[in-house]
N, C-alpha and C positions, 0 to 999 in steps of 0.2 A: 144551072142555078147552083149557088153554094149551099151547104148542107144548112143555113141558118134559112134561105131562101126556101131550101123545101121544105122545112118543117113549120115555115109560116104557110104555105100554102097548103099542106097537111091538117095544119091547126084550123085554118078556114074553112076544109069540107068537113071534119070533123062537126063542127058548128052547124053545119048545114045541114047535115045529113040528123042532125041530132034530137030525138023523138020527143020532148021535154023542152020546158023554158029554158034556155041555159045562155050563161057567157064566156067566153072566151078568156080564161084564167090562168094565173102562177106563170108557166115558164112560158106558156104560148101567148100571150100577152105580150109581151117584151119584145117580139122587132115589128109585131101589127102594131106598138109604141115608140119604134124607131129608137129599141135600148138595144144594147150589148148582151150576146147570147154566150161570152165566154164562160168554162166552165160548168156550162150545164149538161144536163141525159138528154138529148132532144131522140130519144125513145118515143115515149107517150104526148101525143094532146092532151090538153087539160083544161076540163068546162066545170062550169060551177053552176049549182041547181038553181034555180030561183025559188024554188018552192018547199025548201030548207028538206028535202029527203037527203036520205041514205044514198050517197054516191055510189059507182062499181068504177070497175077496172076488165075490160073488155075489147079485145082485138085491137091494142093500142090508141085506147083511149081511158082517161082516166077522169070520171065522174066526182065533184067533191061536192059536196054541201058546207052552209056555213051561211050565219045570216048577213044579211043585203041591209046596211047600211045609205041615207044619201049619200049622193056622189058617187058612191064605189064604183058604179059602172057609167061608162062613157061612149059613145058612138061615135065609129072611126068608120074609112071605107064600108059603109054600109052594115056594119058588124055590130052587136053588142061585145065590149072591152073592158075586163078589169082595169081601173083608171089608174095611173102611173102612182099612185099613195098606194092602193091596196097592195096592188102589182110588187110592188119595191116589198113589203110585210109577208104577202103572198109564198115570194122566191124560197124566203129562208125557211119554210118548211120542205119541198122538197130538194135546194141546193147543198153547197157548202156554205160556211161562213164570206168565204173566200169571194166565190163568185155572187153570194146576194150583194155583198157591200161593193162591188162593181154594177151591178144595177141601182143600189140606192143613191149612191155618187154621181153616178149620171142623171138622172130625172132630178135630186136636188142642185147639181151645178144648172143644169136645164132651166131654173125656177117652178118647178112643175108643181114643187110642193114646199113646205120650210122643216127644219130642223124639228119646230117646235108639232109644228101639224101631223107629222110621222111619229112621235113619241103620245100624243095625240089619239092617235088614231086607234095604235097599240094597244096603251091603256084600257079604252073604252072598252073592246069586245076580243082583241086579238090575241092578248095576251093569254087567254084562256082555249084558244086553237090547241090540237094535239098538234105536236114536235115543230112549236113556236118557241122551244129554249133558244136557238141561234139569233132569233129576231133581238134580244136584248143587246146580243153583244155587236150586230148589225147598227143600231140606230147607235150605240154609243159611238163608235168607231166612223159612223159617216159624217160627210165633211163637205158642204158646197162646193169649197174651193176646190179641189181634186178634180181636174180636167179629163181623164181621160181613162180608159181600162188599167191601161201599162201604170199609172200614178198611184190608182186602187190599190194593184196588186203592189206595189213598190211599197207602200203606205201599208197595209195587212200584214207584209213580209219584215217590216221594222215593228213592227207590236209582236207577230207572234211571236222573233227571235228577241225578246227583250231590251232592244232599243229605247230610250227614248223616244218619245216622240216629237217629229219636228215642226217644223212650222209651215206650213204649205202657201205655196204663190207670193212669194217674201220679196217684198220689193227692195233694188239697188237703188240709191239716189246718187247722184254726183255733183255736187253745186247745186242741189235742188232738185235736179232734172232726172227723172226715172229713167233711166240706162239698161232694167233689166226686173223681171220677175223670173226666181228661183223657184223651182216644180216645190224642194223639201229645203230648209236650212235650219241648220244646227247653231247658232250664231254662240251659243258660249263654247262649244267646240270646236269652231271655226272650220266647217265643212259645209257642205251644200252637196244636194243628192239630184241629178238631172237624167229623170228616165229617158231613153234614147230608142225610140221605135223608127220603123221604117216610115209608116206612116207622116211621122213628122217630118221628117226634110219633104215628101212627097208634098203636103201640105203648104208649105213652104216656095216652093217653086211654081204651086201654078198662085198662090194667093201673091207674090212679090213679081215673079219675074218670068214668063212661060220661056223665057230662051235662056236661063240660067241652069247650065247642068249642076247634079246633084254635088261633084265635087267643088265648085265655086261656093255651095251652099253649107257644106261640111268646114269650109277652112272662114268662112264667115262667122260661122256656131264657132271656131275656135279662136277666133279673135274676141268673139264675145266672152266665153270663158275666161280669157286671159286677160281682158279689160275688169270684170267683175273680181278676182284677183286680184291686180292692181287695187284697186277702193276699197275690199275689203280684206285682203291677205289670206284669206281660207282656202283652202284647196275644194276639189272638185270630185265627186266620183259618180263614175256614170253606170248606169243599170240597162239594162236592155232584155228582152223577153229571154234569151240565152241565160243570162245570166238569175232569171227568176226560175228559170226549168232546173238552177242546180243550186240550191241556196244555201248550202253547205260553203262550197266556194264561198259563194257573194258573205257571206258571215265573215268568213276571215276576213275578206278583202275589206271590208269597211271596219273591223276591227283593228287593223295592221293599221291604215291610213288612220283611227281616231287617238292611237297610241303612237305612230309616225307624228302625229301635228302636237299632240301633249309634250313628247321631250323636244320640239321643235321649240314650242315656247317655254319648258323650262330653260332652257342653253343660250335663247334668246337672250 
């Protein structure tokens, strides 16, 4: 099993074995939800009381309290589950910024819950949780449109280094006809940012064509690119998990290219 796999079945006896009401909460919640476990301690399981007591922290497991709200809890594989709203609020007390806004991204691309229902939620009672400061800059910073982990981080890494912000899932038209949606575009700087994981060509190949190898699929993505180019004249830069592990690089490099296309259309 992958280490996200054992710590869901970790998270599960935990639950079971456990002498109290309790649900299934915060990080260990998220792949019993079939969310993204990047960036988090998958150290401790983590249950939440029903009976609003004084939680512990004991033989890696970590007991919280906190009142039970309707809805919050939801029943999956025979489990009680903090439900993908609490869950997403939940994260950013024990993660980073970084990694809760890759869980809230995903269950709101999902429709699991909306923009408005998360800020919501917060307000009523959450906001008042111990070390619930990150949840604020979490709910502002998430985004429906944001597809995927790699976009999350792609999207966190343009705010925290003082980017603008772009515009997510921006669609090409050409004579009418939708030719392309861009992951981020810049349109008065005439760039566009297209996160490049493995997973996606991977995805790609069996949902299109299961006998097309991956390089048939890479120089197809570059005719795309260069088609979208053609219609809009911006350039292109692409990001990939490599390049998020060293963001100092990735800074320059989209700094160089947004000062490359500036005296490009001053000379123009």
């Amino acid at each position: 099993m992958s280490p996200e796999q054992q710590y869901a079945v970790r998270s599960r006896a935990a639950y079971r074995q456990a002498r109290t009401n309790v649900f299934i909460s915060h990080t260990s919640a998220v792949p019993l939800l079939d969310g993204p476990l990047w960036g988090f301690d998958l150290g401790d399981a983590h249950l939440t009381r029903f009976d609003g007591r004084t939680g512990r922290r004991e033989a890696g497991i970590q007991q919280h309290r906190g009142a039970v709200a309707e809805g919050d809890v939801v029943t999956a594989h025979g489990l009680q589950i903090s439900s993908p709203l609490r869950t997403a609020l939940e994260v950013t007390t024990v993660g980073s910024v970084e990694a809760s806004l890759v869980v809230a991204n995903h269950f709101l691309h999902r429709a699991d819950f909306t923009p408005e229902q998360l800020r919501t939620r917060y307000d009523d009672s959450i906001a008042r949780w111990p070390f619930s400061l990150k949840c604020e800059l979490v709910i502002k910073l998430a985004d429906p449109r944001i597809e995927s982990p790699g976009e999350s981080r792609t999207f966190y890494f343009l705010w925290k280094h003082q980017f603008p912000l772009p515009e997510p899932q921006y669609e090409v038209f050409d004579n009418g006809r939708l030719v392309a949606r861009l992951d981020f575009a810049y349109p008065a700087l005439g760039i566009w940012i297209e996160f490049d994981g493995k997973v996606k060509y991977q995805r790609r190949r069996t949902a299109e064509d299961d006998e097309e190898d991956v390089t048939r699929i890479v120089l197809r993505e570059k005719r795309r690119e260069e088609r979208i180019a053609e219609i809009t004249g911006w350039r292109c830069l692409r990001v990939t998990w490599f390049d998020l592990a060293n963001p100092e690089r990735l800074v320059a490099r989209l700094r160089n290219l947004i000062e490359s296309v500036a005296r490009s259309r001053r000379t123009a």
